[in-house]
C-alpha positions in Angstrom: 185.6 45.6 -34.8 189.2 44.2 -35.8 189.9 42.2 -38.7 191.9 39.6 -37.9 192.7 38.2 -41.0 194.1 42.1 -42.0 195.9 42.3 -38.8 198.0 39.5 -39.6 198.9 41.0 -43.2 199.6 43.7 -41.6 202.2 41.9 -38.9 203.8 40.1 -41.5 204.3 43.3 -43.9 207.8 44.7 -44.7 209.9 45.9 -41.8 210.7 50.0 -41.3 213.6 50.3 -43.3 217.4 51.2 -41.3 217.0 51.6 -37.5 217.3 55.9 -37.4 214.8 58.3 -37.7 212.2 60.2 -36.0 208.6 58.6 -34.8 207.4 60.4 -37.6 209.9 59.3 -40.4 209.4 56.2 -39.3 205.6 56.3 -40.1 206.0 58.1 -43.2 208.5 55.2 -44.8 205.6 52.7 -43.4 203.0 54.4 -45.6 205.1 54.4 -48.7 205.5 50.7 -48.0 201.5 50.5 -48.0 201.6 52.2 -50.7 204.4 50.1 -52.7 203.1 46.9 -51.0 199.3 45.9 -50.7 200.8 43.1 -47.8 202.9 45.7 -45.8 199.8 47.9 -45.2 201.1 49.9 -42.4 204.1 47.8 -41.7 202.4 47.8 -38.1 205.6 45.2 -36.5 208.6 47.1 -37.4 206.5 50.6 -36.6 205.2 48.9 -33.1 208.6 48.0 -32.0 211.4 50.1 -33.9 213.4 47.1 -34.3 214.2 44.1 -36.7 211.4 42.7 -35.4 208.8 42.6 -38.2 209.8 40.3 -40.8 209.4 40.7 -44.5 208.1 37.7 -46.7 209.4 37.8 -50.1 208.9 36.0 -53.3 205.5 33.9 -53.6 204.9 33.8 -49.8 204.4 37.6 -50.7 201.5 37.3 -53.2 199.3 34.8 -50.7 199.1 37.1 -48.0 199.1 36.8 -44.4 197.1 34.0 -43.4 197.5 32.1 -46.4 201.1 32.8 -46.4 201.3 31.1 -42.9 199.5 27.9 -43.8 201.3 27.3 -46.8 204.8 27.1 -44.8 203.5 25.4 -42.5 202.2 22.5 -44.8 205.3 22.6 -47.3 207.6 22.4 -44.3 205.0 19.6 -42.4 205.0 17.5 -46.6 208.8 18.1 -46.6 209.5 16.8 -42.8 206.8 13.8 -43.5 208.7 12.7 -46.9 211.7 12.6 -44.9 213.5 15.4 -47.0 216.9 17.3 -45.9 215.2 20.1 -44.9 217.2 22.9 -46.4 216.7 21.7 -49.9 213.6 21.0 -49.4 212.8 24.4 -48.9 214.4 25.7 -51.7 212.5 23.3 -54.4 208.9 24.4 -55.8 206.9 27.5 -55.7 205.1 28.1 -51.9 201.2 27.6 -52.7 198.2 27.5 -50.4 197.5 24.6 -48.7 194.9 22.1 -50.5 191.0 22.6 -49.3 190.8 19.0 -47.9 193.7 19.7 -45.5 193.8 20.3 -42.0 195.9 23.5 -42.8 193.4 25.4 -45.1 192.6 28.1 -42.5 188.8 28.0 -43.9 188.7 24.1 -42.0 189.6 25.9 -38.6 187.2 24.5 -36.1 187.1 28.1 -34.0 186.6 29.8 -37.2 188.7 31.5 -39.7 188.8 34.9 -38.0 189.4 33.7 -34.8 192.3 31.5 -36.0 193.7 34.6 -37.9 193.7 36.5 -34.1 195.7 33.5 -32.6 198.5 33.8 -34.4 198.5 37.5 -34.6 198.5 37.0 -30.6 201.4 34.6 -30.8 203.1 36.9 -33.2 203.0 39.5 -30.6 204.1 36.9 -27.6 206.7 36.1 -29.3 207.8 39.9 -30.5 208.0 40.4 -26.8 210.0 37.4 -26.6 213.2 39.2 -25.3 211.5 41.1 -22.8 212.2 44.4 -23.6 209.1 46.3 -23.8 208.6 48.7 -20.1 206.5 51.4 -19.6 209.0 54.2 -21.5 208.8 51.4 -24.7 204.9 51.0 -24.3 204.8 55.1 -24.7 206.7 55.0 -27.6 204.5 52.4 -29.0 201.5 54.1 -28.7 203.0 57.2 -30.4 204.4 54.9 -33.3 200.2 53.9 -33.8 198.7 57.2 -33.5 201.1 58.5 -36.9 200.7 54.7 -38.3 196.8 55.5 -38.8 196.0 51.9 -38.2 192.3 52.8 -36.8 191.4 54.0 -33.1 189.7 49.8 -32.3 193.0 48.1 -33.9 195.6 50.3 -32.2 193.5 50.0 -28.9 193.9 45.9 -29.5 197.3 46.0 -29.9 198.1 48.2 -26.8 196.0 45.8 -24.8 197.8 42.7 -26.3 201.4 44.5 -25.5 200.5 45.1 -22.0 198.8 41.8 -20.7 201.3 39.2 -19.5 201.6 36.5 -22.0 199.2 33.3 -21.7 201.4 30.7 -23.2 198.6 28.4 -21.5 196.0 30.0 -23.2 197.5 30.6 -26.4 198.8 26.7 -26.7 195.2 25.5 -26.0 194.0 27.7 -28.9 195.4 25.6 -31.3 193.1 22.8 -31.3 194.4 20.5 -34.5 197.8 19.4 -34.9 198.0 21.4 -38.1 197.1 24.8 -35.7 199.9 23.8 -33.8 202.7 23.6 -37.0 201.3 26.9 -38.0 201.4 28.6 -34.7 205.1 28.3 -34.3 205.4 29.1 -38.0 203.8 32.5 -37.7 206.3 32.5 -34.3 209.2 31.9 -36.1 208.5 34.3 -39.2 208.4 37.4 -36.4 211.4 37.3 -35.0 214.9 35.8 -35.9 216.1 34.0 -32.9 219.5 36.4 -32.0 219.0 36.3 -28.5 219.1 33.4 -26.0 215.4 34.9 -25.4 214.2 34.5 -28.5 215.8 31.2 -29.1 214.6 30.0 -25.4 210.9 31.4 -26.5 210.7 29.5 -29.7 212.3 25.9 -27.6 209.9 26.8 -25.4 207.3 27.0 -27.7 208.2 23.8 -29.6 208.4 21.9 -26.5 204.8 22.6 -25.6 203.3 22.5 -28.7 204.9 18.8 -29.0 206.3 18.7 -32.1 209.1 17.4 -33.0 213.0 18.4 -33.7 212.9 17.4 -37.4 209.5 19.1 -38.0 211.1 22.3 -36.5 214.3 21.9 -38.8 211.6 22.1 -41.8 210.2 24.9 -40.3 212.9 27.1 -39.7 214.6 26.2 -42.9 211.3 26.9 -44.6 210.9 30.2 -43.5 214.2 31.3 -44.0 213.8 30.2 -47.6 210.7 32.9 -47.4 211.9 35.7 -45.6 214.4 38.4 -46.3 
């Protein structure tokens, strides 16, 4: 059985780092990162894709982990947009914490659960990886060879390749997010995996916005909050 909560660690780990180098190297630098970095265990984006994709969160984001890391941008950037702050100093001011327990964004108030909320994101993290459309059979190959070396577990990497190869649900995964505060965090764990340098990505994450109903200045917030948080 998958850990969810893991998982999304995992996703939001340290990316490979330079672009060069064999499967294998590529796996190798991952494990030091594990090593190096309890949150970049396996570095599983940046291995799964060979890209940029994969971001790395720095700074206190870093020592929240995954999930937590996810709820508290979403919440600093939701308190920032709802004070009516300019959203890029906004960002900048006051250390990134965990969401407060009476909130709608502690993950442990999820209505489906805490683990199941952990694997939504994780599977909009991986929507919106695929964002530019550039995974085809030859990538998917390569993917699979990039999991085997990343020694992520035989039931996690068999997830994953299932995930990569079933056409995105936008449908589905919008109706996951059953509270408003699901919503700010499921384009906020969007946004953290890819930097939008493609009329794709950027189209994906308007998209995304769009559906999810929120609005322009909250998505200012967000964006500037998670550049504040990523390198």
């Amino acid at each position: 059985m998958i850990d969810p909560k893991k998982l999304l660690d995992d996703l939001l780990g340290s990316q490979v780092p330079g672009t060069q180098g064999t499967v294998r190297e590529k796996a190798g630098q991952a494990a030091q990162l594990a090593r190096d970095n309890p949150l970049a265990t396996g570095a599983i984006a940046a291995v799964l894709l060979g890209t940029s994709t994969g971001r790395s969160v720095t700074g206190s984001a870093l020592k929240l982990g995954g999930l937590a890391a996810v709820a508290g941008l979403a919440y600093k950037a939701y308190q920032n947009y709802q004070a009516g702050k300019e959203p890029q100093q906004a960002a900048r001011e006051g250390e990134l914490l965990p969401p407060p327990r009476d909130t709608s964004f502690d993950p442990a108030q999820a209505p489906q659960g805490e683990s199941e909320f952990a694997l939504m994101l994780v599977r909009a993290m991986i929507a919106a990886a695929r964002a530019d459309g550039h995974i085809d059979d030859a990538e998917r190959g390569k993917i699979a060879d990039r999991l085997k070396l990343a020694g992520i577990g035989d039931e996690t990497e068999a997830f994953l390749i299932r995930e990569l190869e079933a056409p995105v649900d936008l449908d589905a995964l919008i109706a996951a997010a059953q509270t408003d505060a699901q919503k700010i965090e499921l384009y906020t764990a969007s946004r953290l995996t890819i930097e939008p340098k493609t009329r794709a990505e950027r189209g994906y994450l308007d998209m995304l916005a769009g559906r999810l109903r929120l609005p322009d200045s909250l998505i200012d917030h967000i964006e500037a909050t998670v550049s504040e948080a990523t390198a």
